[in-house]
C-alpha positions in Angstrom: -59.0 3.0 52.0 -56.8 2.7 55.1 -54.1 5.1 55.9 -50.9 3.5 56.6 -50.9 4.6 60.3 -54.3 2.4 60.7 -52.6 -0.7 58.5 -49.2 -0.6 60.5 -51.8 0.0 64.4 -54.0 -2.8 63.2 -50.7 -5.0 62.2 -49.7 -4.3 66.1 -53.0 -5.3 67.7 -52.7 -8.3 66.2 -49.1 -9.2 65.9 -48.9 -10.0 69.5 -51.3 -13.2 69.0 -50.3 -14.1 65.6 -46.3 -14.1 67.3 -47.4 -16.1 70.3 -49.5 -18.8 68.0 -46.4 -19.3 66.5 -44.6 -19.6 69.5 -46.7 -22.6 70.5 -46.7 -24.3 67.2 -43.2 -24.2 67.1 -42.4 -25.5 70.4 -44.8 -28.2 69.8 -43.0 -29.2 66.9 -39.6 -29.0 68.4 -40.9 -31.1 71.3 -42.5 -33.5 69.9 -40.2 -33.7 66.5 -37.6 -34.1 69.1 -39.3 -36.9 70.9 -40.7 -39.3 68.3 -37.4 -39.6 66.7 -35.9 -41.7 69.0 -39.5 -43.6 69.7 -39.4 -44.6 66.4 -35.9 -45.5 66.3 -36.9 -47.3 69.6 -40.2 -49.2 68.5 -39.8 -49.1 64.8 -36.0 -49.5 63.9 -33.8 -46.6 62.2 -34.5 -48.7 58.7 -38.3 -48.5 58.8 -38.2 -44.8 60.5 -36.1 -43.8 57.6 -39.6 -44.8 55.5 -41.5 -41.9 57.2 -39.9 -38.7 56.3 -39.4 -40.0 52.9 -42.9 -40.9 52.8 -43.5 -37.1 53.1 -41.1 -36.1 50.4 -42.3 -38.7 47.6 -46.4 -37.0 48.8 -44.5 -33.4 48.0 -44.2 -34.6 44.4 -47.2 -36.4 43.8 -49.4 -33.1 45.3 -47.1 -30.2 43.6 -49.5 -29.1 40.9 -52.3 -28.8 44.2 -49.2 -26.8 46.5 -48.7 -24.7 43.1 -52.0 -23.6 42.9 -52.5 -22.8 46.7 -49.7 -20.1 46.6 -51.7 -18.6 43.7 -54.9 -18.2 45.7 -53.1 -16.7 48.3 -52.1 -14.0 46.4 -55.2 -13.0 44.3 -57.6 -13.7 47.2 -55.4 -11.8 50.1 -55.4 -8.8 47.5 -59.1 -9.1 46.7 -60.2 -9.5 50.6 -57.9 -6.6 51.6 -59.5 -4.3 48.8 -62.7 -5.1 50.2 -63.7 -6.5 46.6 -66.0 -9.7 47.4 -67.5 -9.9 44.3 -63.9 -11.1 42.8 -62.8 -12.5 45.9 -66.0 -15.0 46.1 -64.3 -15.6 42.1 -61.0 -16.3 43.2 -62.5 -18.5 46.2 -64.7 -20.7 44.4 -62.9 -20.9 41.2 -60.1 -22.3 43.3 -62.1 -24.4 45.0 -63.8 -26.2 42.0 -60.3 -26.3 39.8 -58.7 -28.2 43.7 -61.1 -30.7 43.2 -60.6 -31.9 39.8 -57.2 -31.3 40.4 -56.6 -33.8 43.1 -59.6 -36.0 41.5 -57.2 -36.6 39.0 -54.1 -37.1 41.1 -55.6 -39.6 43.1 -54.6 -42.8 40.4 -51.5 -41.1 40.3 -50.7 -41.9 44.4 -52.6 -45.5 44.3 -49.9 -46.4 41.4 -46.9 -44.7 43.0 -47.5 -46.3 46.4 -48.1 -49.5 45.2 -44.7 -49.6 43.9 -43.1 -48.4 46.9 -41.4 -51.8 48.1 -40.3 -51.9 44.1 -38.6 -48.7 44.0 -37.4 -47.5 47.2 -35.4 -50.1 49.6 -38.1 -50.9 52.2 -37.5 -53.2 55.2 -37.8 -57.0 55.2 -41.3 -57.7 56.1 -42.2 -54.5 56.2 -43.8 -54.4 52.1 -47.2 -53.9 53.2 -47.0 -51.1 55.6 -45.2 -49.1 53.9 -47.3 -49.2 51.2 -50.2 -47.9 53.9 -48.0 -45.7 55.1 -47.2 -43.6 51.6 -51.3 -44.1 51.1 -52.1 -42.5 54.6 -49.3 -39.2 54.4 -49.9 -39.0 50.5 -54.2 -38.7 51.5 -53.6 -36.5 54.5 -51.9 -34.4 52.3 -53.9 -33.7 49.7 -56.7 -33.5 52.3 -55.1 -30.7 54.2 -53.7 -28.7 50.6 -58.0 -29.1 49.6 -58.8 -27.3 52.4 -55.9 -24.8 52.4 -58.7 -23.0 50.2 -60.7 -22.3 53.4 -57.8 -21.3 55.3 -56.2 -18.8 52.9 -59.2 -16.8 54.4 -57.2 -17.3 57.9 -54.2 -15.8 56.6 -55.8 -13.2 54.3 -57.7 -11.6 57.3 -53.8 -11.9 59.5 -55.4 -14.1 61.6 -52.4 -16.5 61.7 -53.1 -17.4 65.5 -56.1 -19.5 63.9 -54.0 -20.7 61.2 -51.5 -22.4 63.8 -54.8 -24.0 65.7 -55.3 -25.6 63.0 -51.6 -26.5 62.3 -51.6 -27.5 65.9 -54.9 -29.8 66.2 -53.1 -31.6 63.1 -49.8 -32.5 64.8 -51.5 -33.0 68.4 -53.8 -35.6 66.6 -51.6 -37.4 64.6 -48.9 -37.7 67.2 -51.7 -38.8 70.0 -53.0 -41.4 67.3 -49.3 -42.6 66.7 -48.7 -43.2 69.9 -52.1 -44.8 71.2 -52.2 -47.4 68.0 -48.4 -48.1 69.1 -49.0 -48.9 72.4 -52.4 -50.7 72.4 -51.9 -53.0 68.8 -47.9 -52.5 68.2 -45.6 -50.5 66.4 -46.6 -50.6 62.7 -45.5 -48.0 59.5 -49.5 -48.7 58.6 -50.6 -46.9 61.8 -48.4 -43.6 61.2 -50.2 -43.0 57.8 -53.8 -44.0 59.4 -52.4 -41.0 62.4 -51.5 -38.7 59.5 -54.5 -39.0 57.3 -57.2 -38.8 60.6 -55.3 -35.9 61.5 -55.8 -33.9 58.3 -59.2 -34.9 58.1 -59.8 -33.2 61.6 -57.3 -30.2 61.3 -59.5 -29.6 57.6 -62.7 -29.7 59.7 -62.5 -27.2 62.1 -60.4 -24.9 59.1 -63.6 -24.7 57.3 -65.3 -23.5 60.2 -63.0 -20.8 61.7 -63.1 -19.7 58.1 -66.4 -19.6 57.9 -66.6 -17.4 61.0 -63.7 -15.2 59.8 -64.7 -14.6 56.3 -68.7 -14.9 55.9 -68.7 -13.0 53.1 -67.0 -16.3 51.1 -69.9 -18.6 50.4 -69.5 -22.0 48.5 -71.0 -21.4 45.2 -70.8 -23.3 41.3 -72.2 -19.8 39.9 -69.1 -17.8 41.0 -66.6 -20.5 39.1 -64.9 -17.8 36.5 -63.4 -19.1 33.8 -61.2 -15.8 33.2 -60.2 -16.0 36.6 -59.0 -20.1 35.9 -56.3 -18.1 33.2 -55.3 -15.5 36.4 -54.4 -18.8 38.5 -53.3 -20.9 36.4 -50.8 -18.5 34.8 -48.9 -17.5 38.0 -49.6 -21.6 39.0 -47.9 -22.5 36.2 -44.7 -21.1 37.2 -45.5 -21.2 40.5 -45.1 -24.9 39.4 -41.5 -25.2 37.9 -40.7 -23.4 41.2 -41.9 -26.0 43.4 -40.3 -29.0 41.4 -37.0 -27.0 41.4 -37.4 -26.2 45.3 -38.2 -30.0 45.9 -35.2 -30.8 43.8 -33.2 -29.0 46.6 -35.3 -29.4 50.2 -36.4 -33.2 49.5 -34.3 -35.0 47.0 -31.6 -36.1 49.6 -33.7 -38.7 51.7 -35.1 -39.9 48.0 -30.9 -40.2 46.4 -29.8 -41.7 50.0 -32.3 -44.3 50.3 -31.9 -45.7 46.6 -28.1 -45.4 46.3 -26.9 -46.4 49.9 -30.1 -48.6 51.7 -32.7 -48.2 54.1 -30.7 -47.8 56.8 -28.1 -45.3 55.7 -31.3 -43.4 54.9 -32.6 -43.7 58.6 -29.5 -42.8 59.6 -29.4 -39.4 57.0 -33.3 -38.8 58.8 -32.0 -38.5 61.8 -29.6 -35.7 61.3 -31.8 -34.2 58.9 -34.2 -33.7 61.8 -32.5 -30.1 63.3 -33.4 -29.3 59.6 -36.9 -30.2 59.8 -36.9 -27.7 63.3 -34.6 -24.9 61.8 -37.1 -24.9 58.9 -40.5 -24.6 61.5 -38.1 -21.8 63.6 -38.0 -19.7 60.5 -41.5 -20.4 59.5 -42.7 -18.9 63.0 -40.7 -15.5 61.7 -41.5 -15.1 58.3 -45.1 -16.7 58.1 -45.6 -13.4 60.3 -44.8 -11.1 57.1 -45.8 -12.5 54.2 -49.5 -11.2 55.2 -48.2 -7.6 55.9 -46.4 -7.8 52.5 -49.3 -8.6 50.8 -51.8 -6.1 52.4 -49.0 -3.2 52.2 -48.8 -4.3 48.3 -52.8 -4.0 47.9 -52.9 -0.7 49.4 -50.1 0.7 47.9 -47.4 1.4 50.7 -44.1 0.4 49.2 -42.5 2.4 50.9 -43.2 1.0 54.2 -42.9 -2.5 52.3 -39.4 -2.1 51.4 -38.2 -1.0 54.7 -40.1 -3.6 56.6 -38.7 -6.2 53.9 -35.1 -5.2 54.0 -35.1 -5.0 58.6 -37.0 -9.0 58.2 -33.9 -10.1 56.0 -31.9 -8.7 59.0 -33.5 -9.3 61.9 -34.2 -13.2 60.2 -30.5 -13.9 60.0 -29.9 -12.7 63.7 -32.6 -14.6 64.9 -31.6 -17.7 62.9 -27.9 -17.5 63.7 -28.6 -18.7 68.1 -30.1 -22.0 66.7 -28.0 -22.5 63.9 -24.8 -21.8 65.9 -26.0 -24.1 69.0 -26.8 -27.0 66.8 -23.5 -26.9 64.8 -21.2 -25.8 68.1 -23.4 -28.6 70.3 -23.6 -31.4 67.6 -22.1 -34.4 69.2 -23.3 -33.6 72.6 -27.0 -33.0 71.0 -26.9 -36.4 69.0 -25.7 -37.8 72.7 -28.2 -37.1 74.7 -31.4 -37.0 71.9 -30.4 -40.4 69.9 -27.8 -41.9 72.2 -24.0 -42.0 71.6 -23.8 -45.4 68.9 -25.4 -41.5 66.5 -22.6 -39.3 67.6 -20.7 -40.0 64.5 -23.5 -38.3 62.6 -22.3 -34.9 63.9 -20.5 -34.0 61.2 -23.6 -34.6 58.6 -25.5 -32.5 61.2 -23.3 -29.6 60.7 -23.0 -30.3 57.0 -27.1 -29.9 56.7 -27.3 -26.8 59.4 -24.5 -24.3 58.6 -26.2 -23.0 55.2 -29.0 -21.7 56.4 -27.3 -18.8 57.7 -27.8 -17.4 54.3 -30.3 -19.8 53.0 -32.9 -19.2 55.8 -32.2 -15.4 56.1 -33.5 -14.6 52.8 -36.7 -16.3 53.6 -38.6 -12.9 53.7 -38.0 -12.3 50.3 -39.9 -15.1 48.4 -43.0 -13.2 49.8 -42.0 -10.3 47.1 -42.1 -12.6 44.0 -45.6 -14.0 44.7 -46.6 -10.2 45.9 -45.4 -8.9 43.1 -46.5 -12.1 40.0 -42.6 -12.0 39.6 -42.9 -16.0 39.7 -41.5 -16.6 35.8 -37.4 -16.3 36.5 -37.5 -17.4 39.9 -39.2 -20.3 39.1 -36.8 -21.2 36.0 -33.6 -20.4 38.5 -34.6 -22.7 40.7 -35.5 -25.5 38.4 -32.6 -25.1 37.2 -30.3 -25.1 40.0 -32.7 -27.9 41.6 -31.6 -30.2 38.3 -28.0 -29.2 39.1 -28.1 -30.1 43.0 -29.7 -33.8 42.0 -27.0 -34.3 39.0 -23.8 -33.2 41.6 -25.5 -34.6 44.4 -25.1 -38.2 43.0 -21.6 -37.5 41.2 -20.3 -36.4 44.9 -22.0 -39.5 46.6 -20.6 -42.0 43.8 -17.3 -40.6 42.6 -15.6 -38.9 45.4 -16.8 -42.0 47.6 -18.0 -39.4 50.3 -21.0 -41.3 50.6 -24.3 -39.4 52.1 -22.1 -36.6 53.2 -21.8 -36.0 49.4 -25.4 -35.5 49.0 -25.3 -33.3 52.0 -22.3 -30.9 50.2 -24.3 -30.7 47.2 -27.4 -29.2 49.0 -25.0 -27.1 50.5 -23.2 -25.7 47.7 -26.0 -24.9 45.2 -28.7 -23.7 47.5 -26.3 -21.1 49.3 -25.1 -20.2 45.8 -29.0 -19.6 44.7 -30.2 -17.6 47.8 -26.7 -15.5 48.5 -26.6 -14.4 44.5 -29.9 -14.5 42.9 -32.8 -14.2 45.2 -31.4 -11.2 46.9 -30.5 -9.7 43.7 -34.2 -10.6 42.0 -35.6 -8.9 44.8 -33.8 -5.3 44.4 -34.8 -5.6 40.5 -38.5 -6.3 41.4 -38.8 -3.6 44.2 -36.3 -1.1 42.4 -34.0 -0.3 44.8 -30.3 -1.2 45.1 -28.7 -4.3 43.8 -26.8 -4.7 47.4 -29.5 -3.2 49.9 -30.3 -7.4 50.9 -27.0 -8.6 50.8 -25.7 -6.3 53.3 -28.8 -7.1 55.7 -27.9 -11.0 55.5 -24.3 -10.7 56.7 -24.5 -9.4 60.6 -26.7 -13.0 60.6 -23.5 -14.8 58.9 -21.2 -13.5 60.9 -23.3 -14.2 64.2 -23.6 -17.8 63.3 -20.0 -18.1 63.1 -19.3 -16.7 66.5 -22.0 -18.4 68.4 -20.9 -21.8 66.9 -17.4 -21.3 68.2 -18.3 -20.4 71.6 -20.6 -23.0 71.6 -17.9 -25.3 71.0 -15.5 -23.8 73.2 -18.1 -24.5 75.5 -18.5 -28.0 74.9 -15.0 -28.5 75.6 -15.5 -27.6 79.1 -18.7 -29.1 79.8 -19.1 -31.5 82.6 -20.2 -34.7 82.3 -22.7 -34.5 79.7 -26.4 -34.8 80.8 -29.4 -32.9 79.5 -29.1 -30.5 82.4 -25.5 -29.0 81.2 -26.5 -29.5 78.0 -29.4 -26.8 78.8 -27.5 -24.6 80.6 -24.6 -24.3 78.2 -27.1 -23.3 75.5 -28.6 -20.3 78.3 -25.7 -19.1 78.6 -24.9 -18.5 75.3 -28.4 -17.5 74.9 -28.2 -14.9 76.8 -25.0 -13.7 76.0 -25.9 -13.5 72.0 -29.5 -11.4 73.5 -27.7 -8.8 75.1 -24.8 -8.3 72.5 -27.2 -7.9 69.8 -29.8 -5.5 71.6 -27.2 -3.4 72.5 -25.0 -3.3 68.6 -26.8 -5.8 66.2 -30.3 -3.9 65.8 -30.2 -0.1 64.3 -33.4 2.5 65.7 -35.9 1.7 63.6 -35.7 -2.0 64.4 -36.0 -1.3 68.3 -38.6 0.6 68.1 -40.3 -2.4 65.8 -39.7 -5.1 68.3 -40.5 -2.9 71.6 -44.1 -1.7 70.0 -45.0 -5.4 69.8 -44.1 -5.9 73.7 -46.1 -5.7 76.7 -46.0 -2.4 78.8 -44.1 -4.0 81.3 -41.3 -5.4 79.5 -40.9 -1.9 77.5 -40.3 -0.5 81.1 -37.5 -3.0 82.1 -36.1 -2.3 78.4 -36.2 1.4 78.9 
């Protein structure tokens, strides 16, 4: 058994990589998330662009009971792998394996019925029927492709090896986007051709999964004789609530598109995309950060270091909400000059819904480090029911905003608002402290320097923006360094207590701990 000094040195080795992976995913998702948008507004029309992240949202649903049971795996086979137990590890593996299968077997019908009815129950495009019918068979198949052989790389993530996890993320979007944009310009912008992008993308992404995997993890062989049927009860009973907790967590991240599409029109729900977008990149920011914990969460859990877990849990909530708080308070301080420059200025009007969608996540991204403790810890029962809950009350007040108040899509955007801050600044943190047993404010307290850092960096970023020049991209960009840099320095030198300096410097090069020092 590892000592904790070897865990938290082997951690470090590879933290660098994992950190720098991410790094690259992300910017290649903020690039090229950035991009398309317009070139699909350009090529497509905001109407039938509207049809693509919805397409996405409607494939979340159909593929929940598949999502449900990968989070399961994760836990059982990190645990086993990091125990050093193959014997129940090749269990967990194959048993998952076998049970994917026959799970999306079945779910298949399900998507041929649901797209087929597409043009019948969402408001598609004149003319545009038939590709978008592709286009919900193409995302809907690429994602249940990729969630199949998220059984091959939970093996990635197991062993911390989250740089190869990101290849793989990475090959995905490179491909699909490449595809997009050759079919585009050689046969003509078509919805059919971004589900035929998404679906050859997941098919190469799973490829080379299953052979890093392979490489990673030998030990894990594909096998009919290791399918355990005790092992089925394991899964299936934290999938089970794992389940609720995914409907009720779609009910708040991807019902809006769905309630602004079939109450106010394709177009209004083009329009709702496009501000939605920041969201889509504030979401893979905080993914970079906390998809680097949940590993060390899980292996400090398996080898019994709670200590060490607790502390490291309670400085992420922290150092989460600082981080956060620069791109949060540019977007919202920046908002009209951002939709200016990305979208053109006829989109400016949609700055307010921008800041309406962004804001939040202050708290509601901050606490991200703590969902990693329920699934640690099989804790899944009350989270899951919460959030069902709360999810059913965010639809039902998201539609009485929209049609009573006569707010339109900005009432679906309030509702989100309202009930997901009021879930993750009350109960998560609160759920955590009861599973971990330590006080009931101990992850409250590390959320608000994040809050309040927000705040400050959206005002000066709209101080700023009163000043500006004539708006181009270039002052655009230079604004935002200067804040950057001014929120860097102020929160080195009072937002980060000892223990979380000495974090962040031991996962710098030499060089750069010099300068610091």
């Amino acid at each position: 058994m590892q000592t904790e000094t070897d865990t938290n040195r082997r951690f470090a080795a590879q933290f660098p990589r994992n950190l720098a992976a991410n790094i690259v995913y992300f910017l290649a998702n903020v690039v090229i998330g950035v991009l398309l948008v317009p070139y699909f507004i350009s090529t497509l029309g905001v109407a039938a662009y509207g049809l693509i992240p919805l397409a996405t949202s409607v494939s979340g649903y159909v593929a929940i009971m598949v999502q449900s049971l990968n989070t399961a795996v994760s836990r059982f086979l990190t645990v086993d792998l990091q125990r050093e137990d193959y014997i129940a590890a090749n269990k967990t593996f194959n048993t998952a394996l076998f049970g994917f299968t026959v799970i999306i077997l079945m779910i298949v019908p399900i998507i041929l019925v649901v797209a087929y009815f597409v043009p019948a129950i969402f408001n598609v495009p004149a003319e545009q029927e038939t590709s978008a019918v592709l286009l919900f068979l193409g995302v809907s198949a690429a994602f249940l492709i990729r969630s199949w052989s998220g059984n091959f790389s939970v093996q990635l993530f197991a062993y911390n090896r989250l740089d190869l996890q990101n290849l793989v993320n990475l090959t995905n979007l490179l491909v699909q986007t490449g595809l997009i944009v050759l079919l585009f310009t050689l046969l003509g912008p078509d919805l059919s051709f971004v589900g035929g992008a998404y679906l050859f993308g997941a098919v190469v992404a799973s490829a080379i999964s299953i052979i890093l995997s392979r490489r990673i993890c030998p030990s894990l062989r594909v096998s009919i004789h290791s399918f355990d049927r005790r092992r089925v009860k394991d899964l299936c009973g934290m999938r089970g609530w794992v389940v609720i907790n995914q409907i009720g967590s779609i009910l708040f991240l991807q019902i809006d598109l769905i309630v602004v599409n079939l109450l106010f029109g394709a177009t209004s729900a083009g329009e709702y995309a496009i501000a939605l977008q920041w969201v889509v990149l504030l979401r893979a920011i905080s993914g970079v950060l906390s998809g680097v914990l949940t590993p060390m969460v899980l292996t400090y859990y398996a080898k019994g270091q709670t200590e060490i877990l607790i502390r490291v849990t309670k400085s992420a909530v922290r150092l989460m909400g600082l981080a956060m708080a620069l791109p949060i308070g540019l977007v919202c301080g920046f908002a009209p000059q951002l939709l200016t420059v990305w979208v053109g200025n006829e989109y400016a009007f949609l700055a307010p819904l921008m800041i309406l969608l962004t804001v939040h996540f202050a708290v509601n991204l901050a606490v991200l480090p703590l969902f990693s403790i329920n699934v640690t810890y099989n804790k899944v029962q009350i989270p899951g029911l919460v959030t069902l809950l709360m999810g059913i009350g965010n639809f039902g007040l998201a539609i009485t905003l929209s049609l009573l108040t006569g707010w339109g899509y900005y009432g679906v955007a309030i509702a989100g608002a309202i009930v997901l801050t009021l879930k993750n600044a009350l109960f998560t943190p609160w759920y955590a402290t009861r599973v971990l047993g330590v006080g009931a404010h101990i992850f409250t307290k590390s959320m608000l320097p994040g809050i309040v850092a927000t705040i400050l960096i959206g005002v000066m970023a709209w101080a700023l923006s009163v000043f500006l020049p004539p708006l181009t991209l270039l002052t655009l960009v230079v604004a935002g360094t200067v804040v950057t840099l001014a929120y860097f320095v102020t929160v080195w030198a009072f937002g980060l207590n000892e223990f979380e300096r000495r974090i962040f410097e031991s996962y710098l090069p030499l060089a750069f701990r010099r300068i610091i020092a």
